[in-house]
N, C-alpha and C positions, 0 to 999 in steps of 0.2 A: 853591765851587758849592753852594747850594742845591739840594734837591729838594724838591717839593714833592707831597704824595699827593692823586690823581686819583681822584675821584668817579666810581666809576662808572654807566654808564650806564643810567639805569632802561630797562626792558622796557615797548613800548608794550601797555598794556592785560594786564598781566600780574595776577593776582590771588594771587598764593602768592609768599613771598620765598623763590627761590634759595638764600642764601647758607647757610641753615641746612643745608642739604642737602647742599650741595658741602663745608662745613665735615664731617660726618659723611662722606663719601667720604673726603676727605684721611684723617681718622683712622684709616677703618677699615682703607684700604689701607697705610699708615704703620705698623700693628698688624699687620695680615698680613704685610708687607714682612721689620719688624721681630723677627720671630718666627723667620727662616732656616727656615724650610720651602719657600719660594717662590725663585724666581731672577727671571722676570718678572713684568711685568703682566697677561700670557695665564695665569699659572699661578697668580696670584691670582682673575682672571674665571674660567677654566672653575672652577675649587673652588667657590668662589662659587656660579654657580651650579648644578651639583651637589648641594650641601647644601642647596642652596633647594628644588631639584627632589625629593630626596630628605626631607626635611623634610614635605614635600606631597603624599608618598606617590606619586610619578610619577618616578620613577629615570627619567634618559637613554639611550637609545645613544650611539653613535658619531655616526651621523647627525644624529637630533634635538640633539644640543650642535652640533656642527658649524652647522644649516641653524640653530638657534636664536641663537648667538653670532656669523655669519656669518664664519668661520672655518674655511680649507680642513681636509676630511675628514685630510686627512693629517696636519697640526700638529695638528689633536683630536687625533689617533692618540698622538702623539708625546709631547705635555704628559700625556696623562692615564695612557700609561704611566709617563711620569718622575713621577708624584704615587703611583703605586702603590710599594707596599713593594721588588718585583721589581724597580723598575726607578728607583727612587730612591736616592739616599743615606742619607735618615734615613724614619724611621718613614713608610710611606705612605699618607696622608689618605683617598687613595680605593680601590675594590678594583672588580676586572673579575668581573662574577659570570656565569653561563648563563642564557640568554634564556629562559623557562618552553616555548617554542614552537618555536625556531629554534635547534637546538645549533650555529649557525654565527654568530649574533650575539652580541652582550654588551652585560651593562647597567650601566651605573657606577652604583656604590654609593659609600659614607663607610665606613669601618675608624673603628665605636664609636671603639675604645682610640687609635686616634690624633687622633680629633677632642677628647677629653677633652685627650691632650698640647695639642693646639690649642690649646685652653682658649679661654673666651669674652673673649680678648681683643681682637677685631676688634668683638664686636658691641658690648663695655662702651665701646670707646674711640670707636663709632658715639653711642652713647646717651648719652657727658657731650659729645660736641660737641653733638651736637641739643639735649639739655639745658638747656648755657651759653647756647646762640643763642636756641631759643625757649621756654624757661622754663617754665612748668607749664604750658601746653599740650601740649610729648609729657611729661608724667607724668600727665596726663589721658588722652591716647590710649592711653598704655600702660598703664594699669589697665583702660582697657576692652575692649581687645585683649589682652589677662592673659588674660581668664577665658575669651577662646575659644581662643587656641591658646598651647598649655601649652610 
């Protein structure tokens, strides 16, 4: 038995190719996966984004990941304990710190020293799939996105 590989199907009226993009998911989440700090796909999305939110100067609650990721308050609770040092196995990626306002909330933060263990292996294994797929066009965006966010 032959097989034979299926075309797939363009997007009507679509103006940006997909595949570069999904090619850069796979990786990055393959990178993150493969790094044994994660167990699932929840505990690689809320990190994710965490370090985005964080990165941007806008740390999360409990709530905002929750209503932002549309993910019961409770599994937030739960994953992003299990990613803190407390309540993890290895080194914990994120850290529960005290709300400037409210000593009864908390706002997730990144633990420096364990995003360096991280190391930039999810966002370099994002940037040779984009790379391979669309070719000097992201080493064009990323030289001019270089010089605003360091």
């Amino acid at each position: 038995m032959t097989t034979t590989r299926r075309r797939r199907p363009k997007l009507a009226g679509a103006k940006f190719d997909i595949n570069g993009v999904r090619k850069a998911t796979i990786g990055t989440l393959s990178s993150a996966y493969n790094s044994g700090r994660f167990r699932t796909l929840a505990d690689i999305l809320i990190a994710m984004e965490v370090i985005d939110a964080d990165l941007e100067g806008r740390p999360h609650s409990m709530r905002s990941l929750s209503e932002k990721l549309n993910i019961p308050y409770t599994s937030v609770s739960r994953i992003v304990f299990g990613l803190t040092s407390d309540g993890g196995e290895s080194p914990g990626i994120l850290t529960l710190n005290s709300h400037d306002d409210d000593r009864r909330r908390k706002v997730i933060g990144v633990d420096p020293a364990a995003y360096r263990l991280f190391g930039k292996g999810p966002d370099q294994a994002a940037e040779r799939a984009m790379t391979d797929y669309y070719g000097q066009t992201v080493k064009k965006l990323k030289a001019k996105s270089g010089a605003t966010r360091g």
